[in-house]
ZASE-934467 format. One line per field, with one value per residue (C-alpha): residue in three letters; x, y, z. Coordinates in nm, 4 decimals, padded with zeros to 6 digits. Layout:
N
r <- (ALA, ...)
east <- (X, ...)
north <- (Y, ...)
up <- (Z, ...)
This chain:
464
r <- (UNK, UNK, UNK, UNK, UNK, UNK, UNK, UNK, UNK, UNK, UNK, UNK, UNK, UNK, UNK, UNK, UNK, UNK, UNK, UNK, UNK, UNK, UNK, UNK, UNK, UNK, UNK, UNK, UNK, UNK, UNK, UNK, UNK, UNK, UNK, UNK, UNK, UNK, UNK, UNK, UNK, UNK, UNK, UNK, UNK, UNK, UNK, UNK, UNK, UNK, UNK, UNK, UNK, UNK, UNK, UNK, UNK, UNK, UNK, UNK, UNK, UNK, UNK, UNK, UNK, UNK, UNK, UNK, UNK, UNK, UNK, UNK, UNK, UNK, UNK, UNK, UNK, UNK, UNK, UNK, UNK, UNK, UNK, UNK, UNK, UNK, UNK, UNK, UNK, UNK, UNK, UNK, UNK, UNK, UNK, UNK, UNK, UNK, UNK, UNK, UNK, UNK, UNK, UNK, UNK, UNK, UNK, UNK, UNK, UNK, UNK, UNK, UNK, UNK, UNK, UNK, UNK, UNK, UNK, UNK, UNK, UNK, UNK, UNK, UNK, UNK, UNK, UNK, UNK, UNK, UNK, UNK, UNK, UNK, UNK, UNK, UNK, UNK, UNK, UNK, UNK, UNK, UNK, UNK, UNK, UNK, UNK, UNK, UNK, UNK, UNK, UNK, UNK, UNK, UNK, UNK, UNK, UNK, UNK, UNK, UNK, UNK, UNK, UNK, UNK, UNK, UNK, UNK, UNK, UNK, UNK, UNK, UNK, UNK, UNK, UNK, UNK, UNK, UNK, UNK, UNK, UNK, UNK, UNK, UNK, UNK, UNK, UNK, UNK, UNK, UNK, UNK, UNK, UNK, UNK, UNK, UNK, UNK, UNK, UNK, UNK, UNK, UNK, UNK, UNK, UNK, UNK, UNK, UNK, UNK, UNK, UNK, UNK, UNK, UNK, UNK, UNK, UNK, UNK, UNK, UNK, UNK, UNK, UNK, UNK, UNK, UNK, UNK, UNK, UNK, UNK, UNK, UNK, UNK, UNK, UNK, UNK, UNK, UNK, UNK, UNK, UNK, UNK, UNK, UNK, UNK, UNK, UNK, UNK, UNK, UNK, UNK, UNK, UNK, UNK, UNK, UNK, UNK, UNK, UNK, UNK, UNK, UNK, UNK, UNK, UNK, UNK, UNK, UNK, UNK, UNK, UNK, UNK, UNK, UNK, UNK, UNK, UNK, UNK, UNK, UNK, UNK, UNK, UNK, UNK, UNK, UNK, UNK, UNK, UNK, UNK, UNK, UNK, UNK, UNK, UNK, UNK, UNK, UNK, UNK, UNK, UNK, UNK, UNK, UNK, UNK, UNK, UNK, UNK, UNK, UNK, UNK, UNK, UNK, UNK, UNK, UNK, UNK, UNK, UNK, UNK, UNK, UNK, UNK, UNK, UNK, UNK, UNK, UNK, UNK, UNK, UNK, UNK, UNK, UNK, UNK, UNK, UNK, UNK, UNK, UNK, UNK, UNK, UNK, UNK, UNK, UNK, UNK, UNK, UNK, UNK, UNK, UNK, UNK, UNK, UNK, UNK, UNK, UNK, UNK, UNK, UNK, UNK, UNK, UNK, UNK, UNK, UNK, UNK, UNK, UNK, UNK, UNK, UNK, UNK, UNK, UNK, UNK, UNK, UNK, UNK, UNK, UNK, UNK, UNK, UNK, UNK, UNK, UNK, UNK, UNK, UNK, UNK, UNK, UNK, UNK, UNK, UNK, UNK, UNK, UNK, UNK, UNK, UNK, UNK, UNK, UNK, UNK, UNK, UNK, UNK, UNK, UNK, UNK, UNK, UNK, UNK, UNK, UNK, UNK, UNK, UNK, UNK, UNK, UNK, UNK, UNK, UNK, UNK, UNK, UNK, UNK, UNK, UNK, UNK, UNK, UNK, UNK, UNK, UNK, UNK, UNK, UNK, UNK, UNK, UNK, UNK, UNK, UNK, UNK, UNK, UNK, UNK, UNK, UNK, UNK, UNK, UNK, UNK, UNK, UNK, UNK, UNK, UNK)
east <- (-00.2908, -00.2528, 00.0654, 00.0974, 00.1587, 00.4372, 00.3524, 00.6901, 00.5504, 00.6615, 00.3294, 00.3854, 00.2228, 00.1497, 00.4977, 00.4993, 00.6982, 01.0773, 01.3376, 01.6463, 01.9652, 02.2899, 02.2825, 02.4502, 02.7772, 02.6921, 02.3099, 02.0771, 01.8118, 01.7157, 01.5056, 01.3469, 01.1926, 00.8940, 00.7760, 01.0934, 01.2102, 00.9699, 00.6878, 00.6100, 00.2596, 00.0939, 00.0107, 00.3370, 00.3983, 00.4001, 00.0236, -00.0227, 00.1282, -00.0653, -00.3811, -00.3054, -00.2510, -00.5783, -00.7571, -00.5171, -00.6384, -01.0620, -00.9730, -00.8691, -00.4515, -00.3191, -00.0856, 00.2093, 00.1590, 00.1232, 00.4558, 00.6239, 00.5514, 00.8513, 00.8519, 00.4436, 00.4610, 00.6563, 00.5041, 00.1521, 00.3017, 00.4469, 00.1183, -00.0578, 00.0940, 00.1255, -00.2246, -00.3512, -00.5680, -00.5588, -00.2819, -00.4464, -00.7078, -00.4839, -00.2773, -00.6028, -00.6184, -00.2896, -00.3734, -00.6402, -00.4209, -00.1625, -00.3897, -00.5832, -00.2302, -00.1918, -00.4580, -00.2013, 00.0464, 00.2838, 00.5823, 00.8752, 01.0398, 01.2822, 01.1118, 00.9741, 01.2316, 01.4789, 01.2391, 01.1504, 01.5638, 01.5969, 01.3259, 01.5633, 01.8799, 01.6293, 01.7363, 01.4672, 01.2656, 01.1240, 00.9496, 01.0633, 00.8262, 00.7344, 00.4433, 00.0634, 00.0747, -00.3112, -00.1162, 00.1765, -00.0522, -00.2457, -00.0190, 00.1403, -00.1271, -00.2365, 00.0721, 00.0986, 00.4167, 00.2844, 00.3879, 00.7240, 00.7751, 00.8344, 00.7654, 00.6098, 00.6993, 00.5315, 00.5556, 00.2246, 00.4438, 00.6366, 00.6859, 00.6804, 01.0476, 01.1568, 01.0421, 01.3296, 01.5585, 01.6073, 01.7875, 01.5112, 01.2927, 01.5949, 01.7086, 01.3758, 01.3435, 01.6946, 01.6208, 01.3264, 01.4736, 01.8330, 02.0984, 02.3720, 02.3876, 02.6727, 02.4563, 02.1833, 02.1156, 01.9260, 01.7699, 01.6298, 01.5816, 01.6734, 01.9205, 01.6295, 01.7018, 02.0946, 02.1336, 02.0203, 02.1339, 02.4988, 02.4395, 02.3758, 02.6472, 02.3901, 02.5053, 02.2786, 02.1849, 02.0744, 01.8037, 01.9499, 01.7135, 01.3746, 01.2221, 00.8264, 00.7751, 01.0544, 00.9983, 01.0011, 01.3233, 01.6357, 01.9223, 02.2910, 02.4194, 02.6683, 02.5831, 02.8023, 02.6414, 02.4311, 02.2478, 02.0150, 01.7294, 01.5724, 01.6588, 02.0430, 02.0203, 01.9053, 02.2339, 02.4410, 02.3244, 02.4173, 02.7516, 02.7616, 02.6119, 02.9660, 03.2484, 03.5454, 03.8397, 04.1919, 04.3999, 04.7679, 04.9247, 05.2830, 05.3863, 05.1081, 04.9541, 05.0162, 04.7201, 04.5247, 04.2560, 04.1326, 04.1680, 03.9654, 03.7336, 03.6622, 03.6003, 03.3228, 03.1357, 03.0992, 03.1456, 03.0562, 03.3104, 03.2904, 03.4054, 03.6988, 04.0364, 04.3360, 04.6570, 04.8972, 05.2695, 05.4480, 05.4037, 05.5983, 05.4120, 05.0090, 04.9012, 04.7298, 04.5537, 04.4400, 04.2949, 04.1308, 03.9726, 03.7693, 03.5530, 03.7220, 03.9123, 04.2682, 04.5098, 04.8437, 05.2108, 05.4519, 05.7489, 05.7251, 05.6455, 05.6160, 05.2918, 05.2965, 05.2247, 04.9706, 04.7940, 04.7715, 04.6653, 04.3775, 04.2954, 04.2916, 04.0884, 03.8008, 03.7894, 03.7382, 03.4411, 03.2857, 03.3472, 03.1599, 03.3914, 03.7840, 03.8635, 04.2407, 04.3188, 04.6093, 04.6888, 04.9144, 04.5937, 04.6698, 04.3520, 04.0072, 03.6856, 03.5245, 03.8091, 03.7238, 03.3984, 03.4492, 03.7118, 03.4589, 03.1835, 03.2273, 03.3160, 02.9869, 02.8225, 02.9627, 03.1638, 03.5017, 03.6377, 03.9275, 03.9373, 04.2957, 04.2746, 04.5383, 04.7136, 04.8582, 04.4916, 04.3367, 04.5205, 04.9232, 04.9669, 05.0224, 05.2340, 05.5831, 05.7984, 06.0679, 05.7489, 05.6043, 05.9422, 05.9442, 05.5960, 05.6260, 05.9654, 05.7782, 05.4853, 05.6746, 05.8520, 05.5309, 05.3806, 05.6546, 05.5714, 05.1965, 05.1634, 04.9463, 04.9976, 04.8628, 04.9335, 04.9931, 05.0415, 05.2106, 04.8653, 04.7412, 04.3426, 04.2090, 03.8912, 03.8258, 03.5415, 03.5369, 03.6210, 03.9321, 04.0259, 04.0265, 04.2789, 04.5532, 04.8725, 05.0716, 05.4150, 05.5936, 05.6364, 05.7176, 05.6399, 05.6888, 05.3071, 05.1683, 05.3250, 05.2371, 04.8316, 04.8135, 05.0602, 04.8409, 04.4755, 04.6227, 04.7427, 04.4141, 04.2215, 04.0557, 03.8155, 04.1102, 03.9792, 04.1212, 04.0027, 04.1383, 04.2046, 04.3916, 04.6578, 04.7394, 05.0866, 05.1937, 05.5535, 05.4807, 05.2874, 05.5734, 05.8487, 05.5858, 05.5844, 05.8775, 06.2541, 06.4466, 06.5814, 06.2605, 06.2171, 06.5137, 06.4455, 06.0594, 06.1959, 06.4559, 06.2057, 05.9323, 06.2395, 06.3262, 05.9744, 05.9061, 06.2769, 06.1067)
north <- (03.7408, 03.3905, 03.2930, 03.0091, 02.7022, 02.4004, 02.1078, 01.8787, 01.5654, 01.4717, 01.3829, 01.1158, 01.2110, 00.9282, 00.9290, 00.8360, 00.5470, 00.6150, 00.3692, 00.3426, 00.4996, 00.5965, 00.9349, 01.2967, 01.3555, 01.2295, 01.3890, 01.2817, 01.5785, 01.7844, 02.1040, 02.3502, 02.7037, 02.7337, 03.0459, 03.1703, 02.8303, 02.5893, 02.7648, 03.1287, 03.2780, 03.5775, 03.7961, 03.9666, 03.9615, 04.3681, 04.3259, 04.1349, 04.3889, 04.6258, 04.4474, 04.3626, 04.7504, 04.8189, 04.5602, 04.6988, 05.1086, 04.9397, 04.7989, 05.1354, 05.1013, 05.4302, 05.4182, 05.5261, 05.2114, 04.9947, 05.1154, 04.9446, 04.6263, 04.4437, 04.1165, 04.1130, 03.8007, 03.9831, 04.3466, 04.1778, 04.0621, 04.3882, 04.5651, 04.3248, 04.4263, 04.7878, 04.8263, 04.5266, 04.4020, 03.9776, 03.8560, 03.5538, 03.7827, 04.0118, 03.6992, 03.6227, 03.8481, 03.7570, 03.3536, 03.4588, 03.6512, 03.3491, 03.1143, 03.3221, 03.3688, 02.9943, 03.0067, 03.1810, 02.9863, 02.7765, 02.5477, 02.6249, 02.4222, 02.1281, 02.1426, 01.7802, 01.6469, 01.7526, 01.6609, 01.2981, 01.2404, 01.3048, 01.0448, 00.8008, 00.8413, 00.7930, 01.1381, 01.2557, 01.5687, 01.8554, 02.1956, 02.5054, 02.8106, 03.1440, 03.0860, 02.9297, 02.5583, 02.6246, 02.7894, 02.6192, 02.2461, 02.3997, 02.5065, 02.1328, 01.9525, 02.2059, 02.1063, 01.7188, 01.7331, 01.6888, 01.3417, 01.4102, 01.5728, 01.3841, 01.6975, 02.0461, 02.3062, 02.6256, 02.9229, 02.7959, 02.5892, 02.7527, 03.0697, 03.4091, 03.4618, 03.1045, 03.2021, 03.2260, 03.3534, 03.2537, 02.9145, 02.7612, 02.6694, 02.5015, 02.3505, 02.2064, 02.0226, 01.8906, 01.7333, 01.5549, 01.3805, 01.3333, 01.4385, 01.6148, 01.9275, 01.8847, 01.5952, 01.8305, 02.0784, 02.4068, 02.4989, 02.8315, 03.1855, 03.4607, 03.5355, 03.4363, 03.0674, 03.0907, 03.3004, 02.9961, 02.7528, 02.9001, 02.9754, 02.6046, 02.4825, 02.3393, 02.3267, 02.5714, 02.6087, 02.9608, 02.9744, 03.3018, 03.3752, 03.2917, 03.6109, 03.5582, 03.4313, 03.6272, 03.8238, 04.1974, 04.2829, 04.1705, 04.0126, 03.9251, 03.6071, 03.3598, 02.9856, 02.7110, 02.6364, 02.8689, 02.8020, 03.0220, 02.7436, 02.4398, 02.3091, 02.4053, 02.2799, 01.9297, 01.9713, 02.0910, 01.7629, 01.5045, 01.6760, 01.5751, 01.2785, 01.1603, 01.3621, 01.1469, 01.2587, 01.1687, 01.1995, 01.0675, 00.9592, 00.8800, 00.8336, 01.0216, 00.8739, 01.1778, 01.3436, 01.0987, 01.0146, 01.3518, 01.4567, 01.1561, 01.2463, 01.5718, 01.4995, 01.1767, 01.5309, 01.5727, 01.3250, 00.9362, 00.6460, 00.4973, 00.7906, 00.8659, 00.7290, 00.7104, 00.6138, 00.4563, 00.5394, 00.3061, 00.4255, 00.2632, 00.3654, 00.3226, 00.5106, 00.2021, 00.0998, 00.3973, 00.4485, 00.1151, 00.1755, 00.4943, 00.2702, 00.4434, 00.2922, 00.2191, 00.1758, 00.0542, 00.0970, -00.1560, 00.1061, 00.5160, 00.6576, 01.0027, 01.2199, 01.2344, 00.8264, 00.8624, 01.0979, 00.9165, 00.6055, 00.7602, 00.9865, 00.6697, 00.4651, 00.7849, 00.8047, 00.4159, 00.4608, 00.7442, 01.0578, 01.3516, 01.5155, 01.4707, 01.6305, 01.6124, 01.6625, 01.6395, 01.4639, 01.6764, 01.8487, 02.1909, 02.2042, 02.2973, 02.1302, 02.4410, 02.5734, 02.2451, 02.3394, 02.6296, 02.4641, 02.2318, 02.5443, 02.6648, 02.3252, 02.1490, 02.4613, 02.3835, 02.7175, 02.5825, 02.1962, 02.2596, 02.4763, 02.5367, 02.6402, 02.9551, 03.0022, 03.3446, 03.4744, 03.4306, 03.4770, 03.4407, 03.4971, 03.1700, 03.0622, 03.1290, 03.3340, 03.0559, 02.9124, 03.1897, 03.2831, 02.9196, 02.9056, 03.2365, 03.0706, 02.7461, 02.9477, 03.1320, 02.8312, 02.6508, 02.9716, 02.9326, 02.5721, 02.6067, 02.9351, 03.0379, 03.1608, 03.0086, 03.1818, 02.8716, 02.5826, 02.3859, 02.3645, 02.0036, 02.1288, 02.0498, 01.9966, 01.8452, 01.7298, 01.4055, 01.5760, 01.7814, 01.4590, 01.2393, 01.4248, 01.5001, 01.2906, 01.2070, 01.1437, 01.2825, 01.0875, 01.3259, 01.6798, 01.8404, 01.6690, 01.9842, 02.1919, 01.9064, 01.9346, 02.2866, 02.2527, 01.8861, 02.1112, 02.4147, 02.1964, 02.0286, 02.3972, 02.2790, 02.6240, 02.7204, 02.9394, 02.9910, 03.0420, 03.1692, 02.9282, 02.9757, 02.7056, 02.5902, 02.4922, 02.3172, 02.2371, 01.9261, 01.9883, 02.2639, 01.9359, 01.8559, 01.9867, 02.1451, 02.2996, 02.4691, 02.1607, 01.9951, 02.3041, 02.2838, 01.9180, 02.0116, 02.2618, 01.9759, 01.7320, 02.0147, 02.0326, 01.7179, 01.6417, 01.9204, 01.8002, 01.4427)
up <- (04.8601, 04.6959, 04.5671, 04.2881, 04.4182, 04.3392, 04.1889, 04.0787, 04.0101, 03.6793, 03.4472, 03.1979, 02.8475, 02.5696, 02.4013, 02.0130, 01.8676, 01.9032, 01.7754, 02.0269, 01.9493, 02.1617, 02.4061, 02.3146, 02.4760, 02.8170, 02.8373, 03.0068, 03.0366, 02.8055, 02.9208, 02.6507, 02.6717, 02.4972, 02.3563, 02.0878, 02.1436, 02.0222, 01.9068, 01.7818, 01.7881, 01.5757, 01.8938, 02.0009, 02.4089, 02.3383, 02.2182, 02.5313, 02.7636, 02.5754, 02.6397, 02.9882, 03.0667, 02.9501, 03.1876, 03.4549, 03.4086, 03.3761, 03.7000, 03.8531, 03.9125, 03.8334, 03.5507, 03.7666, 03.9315, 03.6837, 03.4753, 03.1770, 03.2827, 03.2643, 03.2935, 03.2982, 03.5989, 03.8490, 03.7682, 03.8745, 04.1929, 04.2750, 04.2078, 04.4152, 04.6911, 04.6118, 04.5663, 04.8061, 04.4909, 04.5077, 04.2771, 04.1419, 03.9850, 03.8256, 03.6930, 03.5756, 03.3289, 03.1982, 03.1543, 02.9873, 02.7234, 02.7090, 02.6260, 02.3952, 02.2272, 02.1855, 01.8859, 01.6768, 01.7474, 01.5184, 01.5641, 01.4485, 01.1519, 01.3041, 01.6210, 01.6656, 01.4543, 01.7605, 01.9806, 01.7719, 01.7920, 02.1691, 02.2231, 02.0030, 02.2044, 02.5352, 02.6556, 02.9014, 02.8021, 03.0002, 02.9505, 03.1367, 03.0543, 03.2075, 03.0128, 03.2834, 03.2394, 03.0830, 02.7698, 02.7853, 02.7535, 02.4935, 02.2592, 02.3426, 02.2591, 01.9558, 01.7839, 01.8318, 02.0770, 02.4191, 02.4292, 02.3869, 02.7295, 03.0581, 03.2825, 03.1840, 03.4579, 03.4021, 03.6296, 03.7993, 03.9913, 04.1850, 04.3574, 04.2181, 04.3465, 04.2108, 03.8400, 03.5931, 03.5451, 03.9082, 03.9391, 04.1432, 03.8971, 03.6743, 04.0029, 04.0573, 03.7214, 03.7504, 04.1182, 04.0110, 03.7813, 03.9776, 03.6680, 03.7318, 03.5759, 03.3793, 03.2085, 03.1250, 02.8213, 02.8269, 02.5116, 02.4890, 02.2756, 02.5897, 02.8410, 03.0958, 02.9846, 02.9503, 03.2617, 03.5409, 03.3395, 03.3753, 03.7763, 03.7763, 03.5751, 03.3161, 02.9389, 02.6878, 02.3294, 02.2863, 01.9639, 01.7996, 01.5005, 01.6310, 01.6704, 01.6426, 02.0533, 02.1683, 02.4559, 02.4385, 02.5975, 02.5701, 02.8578, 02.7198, 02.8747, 02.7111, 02.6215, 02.5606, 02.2011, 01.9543, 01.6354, 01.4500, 01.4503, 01.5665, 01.2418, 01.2810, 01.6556, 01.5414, 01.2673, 01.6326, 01.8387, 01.5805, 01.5945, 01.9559, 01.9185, 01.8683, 02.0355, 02.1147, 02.3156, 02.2783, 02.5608, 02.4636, 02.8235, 02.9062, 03.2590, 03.3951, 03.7524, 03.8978, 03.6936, 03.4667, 03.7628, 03.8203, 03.4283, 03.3644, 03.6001, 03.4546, 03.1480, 03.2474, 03.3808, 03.0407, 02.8200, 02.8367, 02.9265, 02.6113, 02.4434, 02.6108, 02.4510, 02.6532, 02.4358, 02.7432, 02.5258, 02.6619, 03.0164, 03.3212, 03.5990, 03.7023, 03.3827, 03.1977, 03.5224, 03.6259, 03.2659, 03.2729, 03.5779, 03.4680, 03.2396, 02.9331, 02.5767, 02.6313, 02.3927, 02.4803, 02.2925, 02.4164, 02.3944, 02.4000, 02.0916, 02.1571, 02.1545, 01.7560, 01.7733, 02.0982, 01.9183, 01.5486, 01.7314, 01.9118, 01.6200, 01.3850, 01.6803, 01.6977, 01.2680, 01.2981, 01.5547, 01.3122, 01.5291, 01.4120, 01.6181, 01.7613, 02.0875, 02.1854, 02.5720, 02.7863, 03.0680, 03.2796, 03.3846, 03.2061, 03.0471, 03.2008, 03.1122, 03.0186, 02.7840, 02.5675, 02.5910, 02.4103, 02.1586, 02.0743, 02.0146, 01.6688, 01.5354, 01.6952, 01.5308, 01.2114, 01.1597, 01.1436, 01.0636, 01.3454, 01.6187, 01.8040, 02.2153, 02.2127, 02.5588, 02.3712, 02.2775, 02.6203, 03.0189, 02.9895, 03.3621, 03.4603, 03.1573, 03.2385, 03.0206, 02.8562, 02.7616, 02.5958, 02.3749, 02.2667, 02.1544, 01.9615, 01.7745, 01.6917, 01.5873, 01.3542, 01.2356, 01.1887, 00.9878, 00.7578, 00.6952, 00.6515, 00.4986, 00.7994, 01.1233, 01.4469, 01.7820, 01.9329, 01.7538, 02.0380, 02.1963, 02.2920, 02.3459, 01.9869, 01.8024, 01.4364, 01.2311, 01.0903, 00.7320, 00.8650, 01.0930, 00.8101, 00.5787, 00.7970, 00.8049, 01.0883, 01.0081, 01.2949, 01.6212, 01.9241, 01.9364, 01.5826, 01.5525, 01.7133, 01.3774, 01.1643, 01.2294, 01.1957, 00.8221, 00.7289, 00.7951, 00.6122, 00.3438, 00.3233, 00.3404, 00.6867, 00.8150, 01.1011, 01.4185, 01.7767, 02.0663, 02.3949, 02.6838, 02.9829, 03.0665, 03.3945, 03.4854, 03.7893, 03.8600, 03.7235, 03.4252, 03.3701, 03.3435, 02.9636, 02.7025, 02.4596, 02.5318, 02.3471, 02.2550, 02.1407, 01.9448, 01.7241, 01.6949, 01.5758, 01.3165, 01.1628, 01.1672, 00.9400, 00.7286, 00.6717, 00.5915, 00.3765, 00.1418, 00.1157)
């Protein structure tokens, strides 16, 4: 019994002209699936199992053994050694049916325009496929995109039991070309792309609506980012093209390092803004020596004026989209991740993180009571209400960004965004997040004093 062998040596394909750009987020690798991804084909994978069934019962496996099979690559192992018949010739039979598939195959509107503006921002490129590399180079070359890829590997190349959706053969592609995987995006149509790619800590794009190329069953698994198309993923990337994050920073040495180190997981130097209020203690220095934007008030001016001067700074710099952070290290990476989801996907203009929509248990009660009074204060003020509009982990389009006015210094600022993007008729959603509070981080943030000092500021501003 032969099992398919590895080959990882990335192959370099003639590339067509590109003109250089700037990179997405902080990405450096981008991996697609290829069948329901980038290309559909006319011949269904049930008309292949169908097919492959047939040659199965002419070559004399009972029908008992040969089963539903589901997924076609690993039933053929499992009936190789069942029945003690060579594997490579029944995978035979099934190349044969993959590549005869590739003659009805298309590619799928937006595909090489994602693929052209990848190139552009010199973001590497590499197929991941289930498909034999015989079908998956054919349909490749068929459709004039070969040249875009800087490594094809198709289940040829490794082991039966490294396949996807096992890690392995994710892992494999990411080690040979040494990125992170926090610096590396998944693009696929099934849970058999999301599901490694979330083992690994990879980012994803799950392709929702391309059904011709899909495979015939179905595995639920949740990606950071989905669009219905490669025409509406091309729409998603130019989104994050240009995320900037705000992080608004007074007196914080304590917690800015590792915050700031978090986030360049994720997002690149150059696009992080740290706006040092006045600070007294290492906060400027530390900022500066992360490699990211910092902005310095001589004198305090609360985090209303932090956050206008980095929200002005990322508007000036053209930010398709405004991520605000804090930096008492109450926020996790991946709750911004999902803040910044139905933004990047276009389904809002400003997405709130909600502490009192997703786990309260670590949020301590004097908290909670003062959030739901400034909530309901703020709801009167906006005509809207948020569940927590005292949350620092924001995102906004450029649009939504753009319109709202900061008037208020210190903390009534929170209240002010969500009454300025109601005002303005900004698309409003929330998501859950789960705060973390140290004894430290539990020191930020509002009192019952800053509260009543947050309502007389809306009112004030609402009687000028």
């Amino acid at each position: 019994m032969v099992k398919p062998k590895s080959s990882l040596t990335p192959k370099k394909y003639a590339s067509p002209k590109i003109n250089p750009s700037v990179n997405i987020m902080d990405i450096k690798l981008a991996i697609f699936d290829l069948d329901g991804t980038l290309i559909g084909a006319k011949m269904s994978f049930s008309e292949i199992k169908k097919r492959l069934k047939e040659k199965l019962l002419h070559e004399g496996i009972p029908e008992s053994l040969i089963g539903d099979l589901t997924p076609m690559y690993e039933s053929l192992y499992r009936i190789s050694k069942e029945t003690g018949k060579e594997f490579e010739t029944l995978h035979e039979y099934l190349k044969e049916l993959e590549i005869e598939r590739m003659d009805s195959s298309y590619l799928f509107e937006g595909s090489e325009e994602v693929l052209k503006f990848l190139r552009e921002n010199k973001i590497k490129i590499a197929l991941l496929t289930r498909s034999c590399k015989a079908a998956a180079i054919k349909a490749l070359e068929m459709h004039g995109i070969l040249g875009y890829f800087d490594l094809i590997m198709a289940r040829d190349d490794v082991s039966v039991e490294e396949v996807k959706p096992n890690k392995d053969q994710l892992r494999k592609v990411i080690e040979t070309f040494k990125v992170p995987p926090t610096k590396t995006l998944m693009i696929g149509d099934h849970g058999y792309d999301i599901l490694p790619a979330n083992e690994l800590g990879v980012l994803s794009v799950l392709i929702t609506s391309n059904e011709t190329g899909r495979m015939s069953f179905s595995i639920d698994a949740q990606a950071n980012f989905e669009v219905p198309t490669m025409k509406e993923l091309l729409s998603l990337l130019k989104r994050l093209l240009n995320v900037y994050v705000v992080v608004p920073a007074y007196n914080e040495e304590l917690t800015l390092g590792k915050v700031l180190d978090n986030l360049l997981d994720y997002f690149k130097a150059e696009h992080i803004i740290v706006v040092n209020d006045g600070s007294k203690d290492k906060t400027r220095d530390i900022a500066f020596s992360k490699g990211v934007h910092v902005l310095t008030h001589l004198v305090n001016r609360g985090l209303g004026g932090a956050l206008g001067t980095g929200i002005a700074f990322a508007l000036k710099k053209k930010a398709k989209l405004i991520l605000t952070f804090d930096a008492d290290g109450q926020h996790l990476i991946s709750d911004a991740l999902r803040v910044i989801k139905p933004v990047a996907e276009g389904k809002a203009d400003f997405a709130v993180g909600s502490r009192l929509k997703g786990d309260t248990s670590q949020m301590p009660f004097i908290k909670r009571f003062g959030n739901l009074v400034l909530d309901a204060v703020t709801a009167i003020f906006a005509g809207r209400y948020v569940s927590d509009s005292q949350s620092g982990l924001r995102c906004f389009n450029y649009e939504c960004a753009s319109k709202i006015r900061i008037t208020c210094d210190r903390y009534a600022v929170s209240s002010e965004i969500i009454i300025e993007a109601t005002r303005n008729k900004c698309r409003i959603v929330e998501v859950p997040i789960r705060a973390v509070y140290s004894e430290y981080s539990m020191k930020k943030g509002t009192n019952v004093l800053e509260g009543v000092k947050i309502a007389l500021n809306l009112l004030f501003d609402k009687l000028r």
